[in-house]
mmCIF file of the N, C-alpha and C atoms, coordinates in Angstrom:
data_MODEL
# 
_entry.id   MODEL 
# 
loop_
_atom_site.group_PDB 
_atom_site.id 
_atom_site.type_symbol 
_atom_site.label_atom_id 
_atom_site.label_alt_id 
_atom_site.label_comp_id 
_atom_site.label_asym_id 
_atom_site.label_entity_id 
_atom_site.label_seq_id 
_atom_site.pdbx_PDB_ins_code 
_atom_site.Cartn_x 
_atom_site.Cartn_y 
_atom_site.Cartn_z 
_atom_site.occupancy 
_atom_site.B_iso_or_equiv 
_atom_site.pdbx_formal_charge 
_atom_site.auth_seq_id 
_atom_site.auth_comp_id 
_atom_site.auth_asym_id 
_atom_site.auth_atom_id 
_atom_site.pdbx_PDB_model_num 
ATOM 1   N N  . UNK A 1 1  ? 33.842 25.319 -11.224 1.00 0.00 ? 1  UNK A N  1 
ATOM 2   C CA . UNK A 1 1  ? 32.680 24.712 -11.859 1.00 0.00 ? 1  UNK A CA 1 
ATOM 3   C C  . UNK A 1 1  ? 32.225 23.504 -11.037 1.00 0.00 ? 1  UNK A C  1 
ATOM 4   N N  . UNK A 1 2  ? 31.045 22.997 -11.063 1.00 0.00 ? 2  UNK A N  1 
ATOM 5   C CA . UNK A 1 2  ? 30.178 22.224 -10.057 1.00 0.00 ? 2  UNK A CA 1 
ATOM 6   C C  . UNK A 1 2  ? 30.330 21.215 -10.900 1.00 0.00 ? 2  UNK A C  1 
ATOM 7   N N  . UNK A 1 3  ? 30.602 19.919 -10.373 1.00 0.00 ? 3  UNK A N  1 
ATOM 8   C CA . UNK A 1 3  ? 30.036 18.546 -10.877 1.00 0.00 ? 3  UNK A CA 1 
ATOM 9   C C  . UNK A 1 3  ? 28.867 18.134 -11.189 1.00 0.00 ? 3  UNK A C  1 
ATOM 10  N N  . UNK A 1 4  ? 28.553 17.193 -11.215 1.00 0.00 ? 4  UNK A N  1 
ATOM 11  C CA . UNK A 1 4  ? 26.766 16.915 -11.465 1.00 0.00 ? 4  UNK A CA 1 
ATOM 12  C C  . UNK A 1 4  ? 26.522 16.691 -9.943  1.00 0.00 ? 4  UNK A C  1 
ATOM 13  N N  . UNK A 1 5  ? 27.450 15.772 -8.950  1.00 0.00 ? 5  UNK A N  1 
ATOM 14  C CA . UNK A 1 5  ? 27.284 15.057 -7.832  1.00 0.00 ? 5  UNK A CA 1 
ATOM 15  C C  . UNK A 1 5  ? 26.965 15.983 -6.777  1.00 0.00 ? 5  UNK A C  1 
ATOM 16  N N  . UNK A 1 6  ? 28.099 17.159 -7.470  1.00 0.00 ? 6  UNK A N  1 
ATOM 17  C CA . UNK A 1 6  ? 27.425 18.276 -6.245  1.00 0.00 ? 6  UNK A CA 1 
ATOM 18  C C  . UNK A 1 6  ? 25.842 19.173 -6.634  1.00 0.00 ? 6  UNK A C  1 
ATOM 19  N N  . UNK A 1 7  ? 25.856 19.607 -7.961  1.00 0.00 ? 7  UNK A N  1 
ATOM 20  C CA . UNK A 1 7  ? 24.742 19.792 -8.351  1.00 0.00 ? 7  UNK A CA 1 
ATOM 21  C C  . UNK A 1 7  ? 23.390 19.079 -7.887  1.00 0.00 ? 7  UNK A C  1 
ATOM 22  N N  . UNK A 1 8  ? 23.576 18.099 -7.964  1.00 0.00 ? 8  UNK A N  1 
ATOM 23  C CA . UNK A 1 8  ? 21.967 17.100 -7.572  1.00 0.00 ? 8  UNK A CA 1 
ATOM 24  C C  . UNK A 1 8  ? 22.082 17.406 -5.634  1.00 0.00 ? 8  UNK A C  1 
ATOM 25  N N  . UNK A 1 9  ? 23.489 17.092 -4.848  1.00 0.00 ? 9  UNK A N  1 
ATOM 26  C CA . UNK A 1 9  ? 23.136 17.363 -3.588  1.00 0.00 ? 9  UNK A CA 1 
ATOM 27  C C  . UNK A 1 9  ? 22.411 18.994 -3.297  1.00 0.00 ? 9  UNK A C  1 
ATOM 28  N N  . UNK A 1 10 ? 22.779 19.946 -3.754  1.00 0.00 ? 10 UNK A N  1 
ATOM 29  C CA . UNK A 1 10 ? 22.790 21.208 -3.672  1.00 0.00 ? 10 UNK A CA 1 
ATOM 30  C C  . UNK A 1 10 ? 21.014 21.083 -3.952  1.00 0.00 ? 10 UNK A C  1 
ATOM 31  N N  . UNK A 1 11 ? 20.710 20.686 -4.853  1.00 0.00 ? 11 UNK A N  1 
ATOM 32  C CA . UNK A 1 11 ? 19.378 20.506 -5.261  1.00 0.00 ? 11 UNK A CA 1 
ATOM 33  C C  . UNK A 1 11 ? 18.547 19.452 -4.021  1.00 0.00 ? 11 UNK A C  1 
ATOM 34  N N  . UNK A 1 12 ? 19.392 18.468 -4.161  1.00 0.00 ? 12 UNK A N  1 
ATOM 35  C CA . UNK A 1 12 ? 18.080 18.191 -3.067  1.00 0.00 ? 12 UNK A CA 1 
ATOM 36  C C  . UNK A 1 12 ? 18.373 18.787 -1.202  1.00 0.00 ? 12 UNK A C  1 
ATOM 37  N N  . UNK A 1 13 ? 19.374 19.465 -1.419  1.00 0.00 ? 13 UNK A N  1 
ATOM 38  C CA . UNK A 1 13 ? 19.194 20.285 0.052   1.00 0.00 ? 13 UNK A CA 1 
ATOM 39  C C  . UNK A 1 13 ? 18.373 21.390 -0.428  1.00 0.00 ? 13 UNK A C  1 
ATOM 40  N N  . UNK A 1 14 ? 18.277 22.214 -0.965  1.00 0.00 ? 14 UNK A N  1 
ATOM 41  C CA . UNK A 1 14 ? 17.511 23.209 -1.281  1.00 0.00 ? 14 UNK A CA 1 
ATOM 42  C C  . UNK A 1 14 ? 15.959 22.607 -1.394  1.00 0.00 ? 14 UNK A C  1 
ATOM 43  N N  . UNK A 1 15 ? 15.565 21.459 -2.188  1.00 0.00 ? 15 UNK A N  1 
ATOM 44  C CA . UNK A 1 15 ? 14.090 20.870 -2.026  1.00 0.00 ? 15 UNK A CA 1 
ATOM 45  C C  . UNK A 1 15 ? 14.072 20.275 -0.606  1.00 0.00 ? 15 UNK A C  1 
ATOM 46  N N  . UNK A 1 16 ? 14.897 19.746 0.433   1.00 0.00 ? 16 UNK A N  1 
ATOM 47  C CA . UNK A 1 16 ? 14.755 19.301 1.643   1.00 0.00 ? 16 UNK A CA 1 
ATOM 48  C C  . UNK A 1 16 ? 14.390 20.650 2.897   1.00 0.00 ? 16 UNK A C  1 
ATOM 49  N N  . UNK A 1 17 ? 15.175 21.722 2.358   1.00 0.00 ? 17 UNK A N  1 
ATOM 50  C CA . UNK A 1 17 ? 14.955 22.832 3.156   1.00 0.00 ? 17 UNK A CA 1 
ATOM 51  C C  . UNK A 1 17 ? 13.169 22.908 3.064   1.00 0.00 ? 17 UNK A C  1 
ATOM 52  N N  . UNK A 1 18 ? 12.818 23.114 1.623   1.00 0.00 ? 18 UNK A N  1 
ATOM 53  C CA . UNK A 1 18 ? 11.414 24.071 1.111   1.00 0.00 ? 18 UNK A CA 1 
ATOM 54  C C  . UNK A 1 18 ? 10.642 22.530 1.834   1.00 0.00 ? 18 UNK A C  1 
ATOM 55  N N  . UNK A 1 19 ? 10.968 21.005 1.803   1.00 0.00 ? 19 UNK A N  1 
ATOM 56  C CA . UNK A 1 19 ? 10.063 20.541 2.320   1.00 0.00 ? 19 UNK A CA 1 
ATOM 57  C C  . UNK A 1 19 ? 9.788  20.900 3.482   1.00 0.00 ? 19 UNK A C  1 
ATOM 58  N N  . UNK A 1 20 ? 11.184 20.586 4.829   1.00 0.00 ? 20 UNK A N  1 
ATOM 59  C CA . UNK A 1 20 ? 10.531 20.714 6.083   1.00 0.00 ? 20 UNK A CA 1 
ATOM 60  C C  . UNK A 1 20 ? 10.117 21.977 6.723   1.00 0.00 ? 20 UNK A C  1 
ATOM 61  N N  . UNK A 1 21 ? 10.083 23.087 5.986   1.00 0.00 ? 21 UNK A N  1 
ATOM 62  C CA . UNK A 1 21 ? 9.433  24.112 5.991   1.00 0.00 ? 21 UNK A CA 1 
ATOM 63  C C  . UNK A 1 21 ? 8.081  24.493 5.731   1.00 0.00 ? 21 UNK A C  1 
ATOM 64  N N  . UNK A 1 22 ? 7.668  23.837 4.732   1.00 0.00 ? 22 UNK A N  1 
ATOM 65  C CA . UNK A 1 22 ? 6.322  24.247 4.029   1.00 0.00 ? 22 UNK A CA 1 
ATOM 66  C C  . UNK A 1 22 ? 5.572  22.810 3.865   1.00 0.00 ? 22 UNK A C  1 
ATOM 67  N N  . UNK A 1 23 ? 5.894  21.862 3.587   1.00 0.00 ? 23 UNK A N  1 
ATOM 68  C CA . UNK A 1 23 ? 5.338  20.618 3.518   1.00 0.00 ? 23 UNK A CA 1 
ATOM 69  C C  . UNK A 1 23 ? 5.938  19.469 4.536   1.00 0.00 ? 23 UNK A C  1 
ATOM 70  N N  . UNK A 1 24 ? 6.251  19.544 6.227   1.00 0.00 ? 24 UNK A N  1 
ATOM 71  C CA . UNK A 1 24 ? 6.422  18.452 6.807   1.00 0.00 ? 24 UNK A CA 1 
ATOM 72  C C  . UNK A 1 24 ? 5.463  17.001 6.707   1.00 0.00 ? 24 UNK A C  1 
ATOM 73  N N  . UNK A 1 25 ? 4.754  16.981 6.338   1.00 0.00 ? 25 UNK A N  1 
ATOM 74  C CA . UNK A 1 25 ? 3.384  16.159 6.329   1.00 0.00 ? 25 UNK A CA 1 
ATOM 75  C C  . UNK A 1 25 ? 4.264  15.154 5.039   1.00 0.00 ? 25 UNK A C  1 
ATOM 76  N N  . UNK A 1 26 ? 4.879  15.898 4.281   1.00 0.00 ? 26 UNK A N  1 
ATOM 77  C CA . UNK A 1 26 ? 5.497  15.155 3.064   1.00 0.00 ? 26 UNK A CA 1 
ATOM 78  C C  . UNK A 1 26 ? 7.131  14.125 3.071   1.00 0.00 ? 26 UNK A C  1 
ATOM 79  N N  . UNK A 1 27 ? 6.909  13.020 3.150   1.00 0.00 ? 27 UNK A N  1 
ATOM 80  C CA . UNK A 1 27 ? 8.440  12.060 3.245   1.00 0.00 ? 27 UNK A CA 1 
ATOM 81  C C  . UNK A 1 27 ? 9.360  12.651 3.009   1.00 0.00 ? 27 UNK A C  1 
ATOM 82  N N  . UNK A 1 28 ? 10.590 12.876 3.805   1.00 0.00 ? 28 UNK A N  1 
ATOM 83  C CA . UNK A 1 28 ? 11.755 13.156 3.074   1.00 0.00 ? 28 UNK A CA 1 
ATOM 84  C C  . UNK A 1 28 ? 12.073 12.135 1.748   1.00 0.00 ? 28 UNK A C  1 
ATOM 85  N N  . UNK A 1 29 ? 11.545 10.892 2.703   1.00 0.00 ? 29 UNK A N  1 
ATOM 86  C CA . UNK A 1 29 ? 12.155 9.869  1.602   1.00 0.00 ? 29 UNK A CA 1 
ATOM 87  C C  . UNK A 1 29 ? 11.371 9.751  0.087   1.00 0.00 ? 29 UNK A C  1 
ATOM 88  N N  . UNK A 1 30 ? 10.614 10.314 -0.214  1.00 0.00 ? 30 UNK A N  1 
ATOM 89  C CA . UNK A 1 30 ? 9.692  10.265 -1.438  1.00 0.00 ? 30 UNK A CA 1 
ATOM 90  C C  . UNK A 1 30 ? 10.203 11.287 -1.925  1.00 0.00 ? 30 UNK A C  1 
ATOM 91  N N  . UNK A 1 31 ? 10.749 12.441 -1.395  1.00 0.00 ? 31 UNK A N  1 
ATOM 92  C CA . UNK A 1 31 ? 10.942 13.487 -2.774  1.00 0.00 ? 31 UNK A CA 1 
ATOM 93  C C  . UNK A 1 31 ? 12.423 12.889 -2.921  1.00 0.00 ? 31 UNK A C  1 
ATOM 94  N N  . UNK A 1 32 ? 13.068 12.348 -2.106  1.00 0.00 ? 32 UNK A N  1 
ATOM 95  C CA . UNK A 1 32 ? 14.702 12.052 -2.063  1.00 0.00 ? 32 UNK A CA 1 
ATOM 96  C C  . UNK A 1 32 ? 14.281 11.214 -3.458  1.00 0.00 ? 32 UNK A C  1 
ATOM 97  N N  . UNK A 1 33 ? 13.731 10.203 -3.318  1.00 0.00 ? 33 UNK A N  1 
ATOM 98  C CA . UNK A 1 33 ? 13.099 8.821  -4.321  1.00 0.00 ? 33 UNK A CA 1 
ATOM 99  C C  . UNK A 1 33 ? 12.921 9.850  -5.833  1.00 0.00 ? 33 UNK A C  1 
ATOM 100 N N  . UNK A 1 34 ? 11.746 10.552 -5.944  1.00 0.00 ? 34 UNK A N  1 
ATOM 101 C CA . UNK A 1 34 ? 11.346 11.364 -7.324  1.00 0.00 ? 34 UNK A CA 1 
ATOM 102 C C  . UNK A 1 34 ? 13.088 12.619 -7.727  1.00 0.00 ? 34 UNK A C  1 
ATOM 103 N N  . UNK A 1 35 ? 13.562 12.908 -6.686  1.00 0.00 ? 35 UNK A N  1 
ATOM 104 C CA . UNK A 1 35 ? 14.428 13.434 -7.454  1.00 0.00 ? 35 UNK A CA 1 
ATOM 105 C C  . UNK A 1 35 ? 15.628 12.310 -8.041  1.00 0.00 ? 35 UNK A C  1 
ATOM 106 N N  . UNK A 1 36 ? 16.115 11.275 -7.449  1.00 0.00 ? 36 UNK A N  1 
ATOM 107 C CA . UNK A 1 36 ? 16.723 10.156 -8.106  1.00 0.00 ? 36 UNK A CA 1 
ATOM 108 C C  . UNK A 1 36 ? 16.327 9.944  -9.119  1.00 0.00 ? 36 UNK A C  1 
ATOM 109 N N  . UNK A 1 37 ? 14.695 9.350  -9.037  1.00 0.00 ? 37 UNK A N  1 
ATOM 110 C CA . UNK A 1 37 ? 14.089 8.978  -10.408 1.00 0.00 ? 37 UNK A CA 1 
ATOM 111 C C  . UNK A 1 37 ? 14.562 9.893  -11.473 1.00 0.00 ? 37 UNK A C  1 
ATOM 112 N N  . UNK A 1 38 ? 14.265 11.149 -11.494 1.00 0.00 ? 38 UNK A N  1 
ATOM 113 C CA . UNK A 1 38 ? 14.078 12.061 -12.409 1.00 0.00 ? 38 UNK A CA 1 
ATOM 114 C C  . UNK A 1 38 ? 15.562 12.576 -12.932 1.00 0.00 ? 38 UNK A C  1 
ATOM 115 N N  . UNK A 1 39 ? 16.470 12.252 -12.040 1.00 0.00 ? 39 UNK A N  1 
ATOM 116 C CA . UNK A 1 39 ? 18.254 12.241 -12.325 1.00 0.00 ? 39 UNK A CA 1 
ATOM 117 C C  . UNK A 1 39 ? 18.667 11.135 -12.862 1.00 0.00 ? 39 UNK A C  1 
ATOM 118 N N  . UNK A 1 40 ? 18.206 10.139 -12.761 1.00 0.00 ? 40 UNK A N  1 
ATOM 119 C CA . UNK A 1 40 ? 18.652 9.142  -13.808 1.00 0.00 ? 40 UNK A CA 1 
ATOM 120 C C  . UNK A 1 40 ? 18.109 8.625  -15.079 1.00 0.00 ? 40 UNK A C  1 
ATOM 121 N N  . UNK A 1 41 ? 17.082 9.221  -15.184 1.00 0.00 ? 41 UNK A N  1 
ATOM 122 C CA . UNK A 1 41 ? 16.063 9.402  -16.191 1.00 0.00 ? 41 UNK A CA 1 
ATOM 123 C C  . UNK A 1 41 ? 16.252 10.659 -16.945 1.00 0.00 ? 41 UNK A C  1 
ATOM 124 N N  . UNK A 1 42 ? 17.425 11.327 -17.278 1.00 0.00 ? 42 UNK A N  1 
ATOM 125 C CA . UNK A 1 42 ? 17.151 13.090 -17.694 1.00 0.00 ? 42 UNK A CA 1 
ATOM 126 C C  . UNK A 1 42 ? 17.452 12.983 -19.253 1.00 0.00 ? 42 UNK A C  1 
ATOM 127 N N  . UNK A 1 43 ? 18.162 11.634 -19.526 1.00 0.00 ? 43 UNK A N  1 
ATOM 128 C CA . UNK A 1 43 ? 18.275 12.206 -20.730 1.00 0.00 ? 43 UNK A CA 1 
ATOM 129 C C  . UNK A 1 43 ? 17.071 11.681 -21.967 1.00 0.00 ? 43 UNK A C  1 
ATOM 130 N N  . UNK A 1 44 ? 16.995 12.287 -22.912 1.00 0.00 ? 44 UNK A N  1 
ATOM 131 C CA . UNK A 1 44 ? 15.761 12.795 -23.820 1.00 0.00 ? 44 UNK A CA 1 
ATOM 132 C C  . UNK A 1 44 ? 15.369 11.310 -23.976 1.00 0.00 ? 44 UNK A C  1 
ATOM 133 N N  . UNK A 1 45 ? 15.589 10.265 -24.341 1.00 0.00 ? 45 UNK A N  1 
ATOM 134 C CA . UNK A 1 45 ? 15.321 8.996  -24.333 1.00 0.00 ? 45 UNK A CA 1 
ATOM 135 C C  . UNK A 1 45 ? 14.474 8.407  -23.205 1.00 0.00 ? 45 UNK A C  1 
ATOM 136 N N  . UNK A 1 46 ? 14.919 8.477  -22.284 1.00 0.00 ? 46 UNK A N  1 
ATOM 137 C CA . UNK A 1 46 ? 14.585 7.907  -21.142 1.00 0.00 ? 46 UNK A CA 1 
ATOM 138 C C  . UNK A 1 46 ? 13.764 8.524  -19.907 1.00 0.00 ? 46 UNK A C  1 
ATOM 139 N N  . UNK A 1 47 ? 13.467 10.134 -20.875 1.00 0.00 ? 47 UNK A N  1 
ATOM 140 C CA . UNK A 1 47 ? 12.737 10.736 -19.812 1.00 0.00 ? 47 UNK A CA 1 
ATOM 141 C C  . UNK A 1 47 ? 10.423 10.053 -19.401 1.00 0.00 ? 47 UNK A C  1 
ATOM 142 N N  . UNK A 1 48 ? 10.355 9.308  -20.688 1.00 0.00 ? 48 UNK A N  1 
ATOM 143 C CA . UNK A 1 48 ? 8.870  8.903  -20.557 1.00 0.00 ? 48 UNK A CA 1 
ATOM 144 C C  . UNK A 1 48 ? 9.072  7.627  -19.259 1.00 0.00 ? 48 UNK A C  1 
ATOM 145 N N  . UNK A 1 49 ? 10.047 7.129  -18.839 1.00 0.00 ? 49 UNK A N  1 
ATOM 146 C CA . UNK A 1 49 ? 10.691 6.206  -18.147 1.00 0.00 ? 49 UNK A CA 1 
ATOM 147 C C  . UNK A 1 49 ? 10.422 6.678  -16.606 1.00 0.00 ? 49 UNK A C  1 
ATOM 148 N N  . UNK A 1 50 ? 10.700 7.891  -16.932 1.00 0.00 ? 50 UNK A N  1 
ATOM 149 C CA . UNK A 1 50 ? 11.565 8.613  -15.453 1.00 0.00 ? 50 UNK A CA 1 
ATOM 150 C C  . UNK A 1 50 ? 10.178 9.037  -15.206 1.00 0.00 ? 50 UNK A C  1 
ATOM 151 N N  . UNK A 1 51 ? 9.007  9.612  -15.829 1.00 0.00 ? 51 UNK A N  1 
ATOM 152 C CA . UNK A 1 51 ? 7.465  10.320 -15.675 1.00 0.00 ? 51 UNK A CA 1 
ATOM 153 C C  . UNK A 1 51 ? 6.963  9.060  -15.427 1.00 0.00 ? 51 UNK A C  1 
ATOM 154 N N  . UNK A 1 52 ? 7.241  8.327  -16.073 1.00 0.00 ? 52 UNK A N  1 
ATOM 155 C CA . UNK A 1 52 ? 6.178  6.550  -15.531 1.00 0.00 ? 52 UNK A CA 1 
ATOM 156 C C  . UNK A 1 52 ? 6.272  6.046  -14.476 1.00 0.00 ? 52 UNK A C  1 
ATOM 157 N N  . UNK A 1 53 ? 7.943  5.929  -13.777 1.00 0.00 ? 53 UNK A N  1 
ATOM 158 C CA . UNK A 1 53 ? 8.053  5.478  -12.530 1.00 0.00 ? 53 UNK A CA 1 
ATOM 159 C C  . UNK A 1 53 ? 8.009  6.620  -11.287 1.00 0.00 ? 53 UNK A C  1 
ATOM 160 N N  . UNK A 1 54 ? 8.106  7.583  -11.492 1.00 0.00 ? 54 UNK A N  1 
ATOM 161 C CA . UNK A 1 54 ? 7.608  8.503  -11.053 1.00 0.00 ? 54 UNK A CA 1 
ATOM 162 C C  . UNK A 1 54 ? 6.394  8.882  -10.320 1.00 0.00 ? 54 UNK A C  1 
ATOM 163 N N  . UNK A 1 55 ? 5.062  8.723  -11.167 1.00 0.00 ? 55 UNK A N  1 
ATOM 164 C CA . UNK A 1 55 ? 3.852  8.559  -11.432 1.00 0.00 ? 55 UNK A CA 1 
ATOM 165 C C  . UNK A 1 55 ? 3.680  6.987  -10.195 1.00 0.00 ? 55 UNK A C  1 
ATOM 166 N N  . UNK A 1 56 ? 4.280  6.256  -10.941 1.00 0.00 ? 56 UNK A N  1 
ATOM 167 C CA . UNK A 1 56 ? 3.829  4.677  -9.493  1.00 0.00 ? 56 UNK A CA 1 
ATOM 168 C C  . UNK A 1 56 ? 4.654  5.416  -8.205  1.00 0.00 ? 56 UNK A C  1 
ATOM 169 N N  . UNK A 1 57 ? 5.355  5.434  -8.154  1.00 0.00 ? 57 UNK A N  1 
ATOM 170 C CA . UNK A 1 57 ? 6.034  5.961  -6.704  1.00 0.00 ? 57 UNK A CA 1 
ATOM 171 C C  . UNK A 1 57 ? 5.192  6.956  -5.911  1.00 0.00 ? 57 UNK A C  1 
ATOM 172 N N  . UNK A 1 58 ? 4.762  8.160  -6.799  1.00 0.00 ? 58 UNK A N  1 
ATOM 173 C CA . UNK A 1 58 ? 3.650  9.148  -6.232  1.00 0.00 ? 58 UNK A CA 1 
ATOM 174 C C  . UNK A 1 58 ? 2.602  8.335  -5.624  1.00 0.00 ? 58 UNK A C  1 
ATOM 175 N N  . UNK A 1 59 ? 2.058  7.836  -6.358  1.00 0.00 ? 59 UNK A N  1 
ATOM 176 C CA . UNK A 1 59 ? 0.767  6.663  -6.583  1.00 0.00 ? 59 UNK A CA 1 
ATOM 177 C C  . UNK A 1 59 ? 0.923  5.786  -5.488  1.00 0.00 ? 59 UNK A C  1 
ATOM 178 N N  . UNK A 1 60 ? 2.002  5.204  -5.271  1.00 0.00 ? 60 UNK A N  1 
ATOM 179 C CA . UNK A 1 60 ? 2.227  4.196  -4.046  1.00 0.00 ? 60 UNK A CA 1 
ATOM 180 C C  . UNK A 1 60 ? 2.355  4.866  -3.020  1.00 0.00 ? 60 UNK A C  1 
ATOM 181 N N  . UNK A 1 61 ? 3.253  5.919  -2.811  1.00 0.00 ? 61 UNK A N  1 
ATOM 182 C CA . UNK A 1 61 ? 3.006  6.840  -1.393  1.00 0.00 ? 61 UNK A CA 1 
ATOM 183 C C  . UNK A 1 61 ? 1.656  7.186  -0.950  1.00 0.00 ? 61 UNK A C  1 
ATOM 184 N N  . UNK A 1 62 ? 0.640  8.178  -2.179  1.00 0.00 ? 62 UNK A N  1 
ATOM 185 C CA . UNK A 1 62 ? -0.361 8.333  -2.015  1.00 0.00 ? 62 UNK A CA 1 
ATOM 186 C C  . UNK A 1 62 ? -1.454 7.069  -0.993  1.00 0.00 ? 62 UNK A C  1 
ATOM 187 N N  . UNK A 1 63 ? -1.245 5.525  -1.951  1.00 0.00 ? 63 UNK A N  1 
ATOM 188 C CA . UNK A 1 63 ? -1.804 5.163  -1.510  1.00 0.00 ? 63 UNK A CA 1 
ATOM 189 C C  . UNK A 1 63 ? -1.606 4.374  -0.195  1.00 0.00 ? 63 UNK A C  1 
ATOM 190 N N  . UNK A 1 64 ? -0.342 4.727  0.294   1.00 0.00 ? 64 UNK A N  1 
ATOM 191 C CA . UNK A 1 64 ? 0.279  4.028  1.383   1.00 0.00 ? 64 UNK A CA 1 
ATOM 192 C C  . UNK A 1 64 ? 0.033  5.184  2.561   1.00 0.00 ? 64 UNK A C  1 
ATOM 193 N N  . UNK A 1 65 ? 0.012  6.050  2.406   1.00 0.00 ? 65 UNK A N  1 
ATOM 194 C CA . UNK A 1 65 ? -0.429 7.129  3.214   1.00 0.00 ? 65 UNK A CA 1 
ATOM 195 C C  . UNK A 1 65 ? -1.991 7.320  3.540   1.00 0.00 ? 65 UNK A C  1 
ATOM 196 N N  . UNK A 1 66 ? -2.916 6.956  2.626   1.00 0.00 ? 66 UNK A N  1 
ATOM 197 C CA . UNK A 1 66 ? -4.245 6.564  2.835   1.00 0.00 ? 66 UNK A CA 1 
ATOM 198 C C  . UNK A 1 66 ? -4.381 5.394  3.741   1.00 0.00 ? 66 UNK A C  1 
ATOM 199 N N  . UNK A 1 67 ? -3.539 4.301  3.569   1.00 0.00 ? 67 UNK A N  1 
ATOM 200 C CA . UNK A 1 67 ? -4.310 3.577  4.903   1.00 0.00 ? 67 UNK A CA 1 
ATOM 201 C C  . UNK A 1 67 ? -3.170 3.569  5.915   1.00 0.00 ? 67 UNK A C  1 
ATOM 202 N N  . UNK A 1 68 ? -2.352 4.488  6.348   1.00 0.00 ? 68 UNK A N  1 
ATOM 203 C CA . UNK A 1 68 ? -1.509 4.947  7.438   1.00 0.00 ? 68 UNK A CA 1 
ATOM 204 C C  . UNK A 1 68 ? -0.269 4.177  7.454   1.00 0.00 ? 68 UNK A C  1 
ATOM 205 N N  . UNK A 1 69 ? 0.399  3.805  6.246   1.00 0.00 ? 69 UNK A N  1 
ATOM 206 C CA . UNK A 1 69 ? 1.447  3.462  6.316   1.00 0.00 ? 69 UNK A CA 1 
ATOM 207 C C  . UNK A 1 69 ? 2.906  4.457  5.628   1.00 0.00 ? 69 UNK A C  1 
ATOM 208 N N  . UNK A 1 70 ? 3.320  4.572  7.088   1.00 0.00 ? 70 UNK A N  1 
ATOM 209 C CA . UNK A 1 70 ? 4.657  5.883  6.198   1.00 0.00 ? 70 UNK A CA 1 
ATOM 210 C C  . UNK A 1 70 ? 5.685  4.751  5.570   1.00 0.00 ? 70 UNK A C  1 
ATOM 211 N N  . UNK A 1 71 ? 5.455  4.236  4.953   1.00 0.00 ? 71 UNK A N  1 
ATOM 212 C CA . UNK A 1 71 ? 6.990  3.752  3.777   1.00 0.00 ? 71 UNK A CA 1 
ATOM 213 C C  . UNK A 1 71 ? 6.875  4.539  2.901   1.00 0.00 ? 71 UNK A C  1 
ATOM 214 N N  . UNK A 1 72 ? 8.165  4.705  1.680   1.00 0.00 ? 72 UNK A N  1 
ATOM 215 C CA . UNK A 1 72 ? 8.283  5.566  0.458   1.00 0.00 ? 72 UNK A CA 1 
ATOM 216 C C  . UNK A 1 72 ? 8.200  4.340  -0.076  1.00 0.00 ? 72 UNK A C  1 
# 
């Protein structure tokens, strides 16, 4: 049986594969960032938490990528 620790790596190698395959244009470090968010945020309480900061992080890449800055 899998831990959680290996579970979440397994997961974000599998979303790291589908990025630099199909979306290079997209940060490693921003989906690395939204899947954290969304793993420490999972349980039922705390998930409007995990969609809010989520949402700014998207939002800040977005807009950091509009005037040519690659930070996550």
């Amino acid at each position: 049986m899998m831990n959680t620790n290996d579970n979440l790596q397994k997961i974000m190698l599998t979303l790291e594969r589908i990025r630099s395959e199909k979306y290079p244009h997209v940060s490693k470090e921003i989906v690395e960032n939204i899947i954290n968010i969304q793993f420490e945020n999972q349980e039922m309480d705390s998930r409007h938490t995990g969609r809010a900061t989520t949402h700014q992080v998207i939002r800040k890449y977005i807009e950091e990528q509009s005037q040519g800055v690659k930070k996550c």
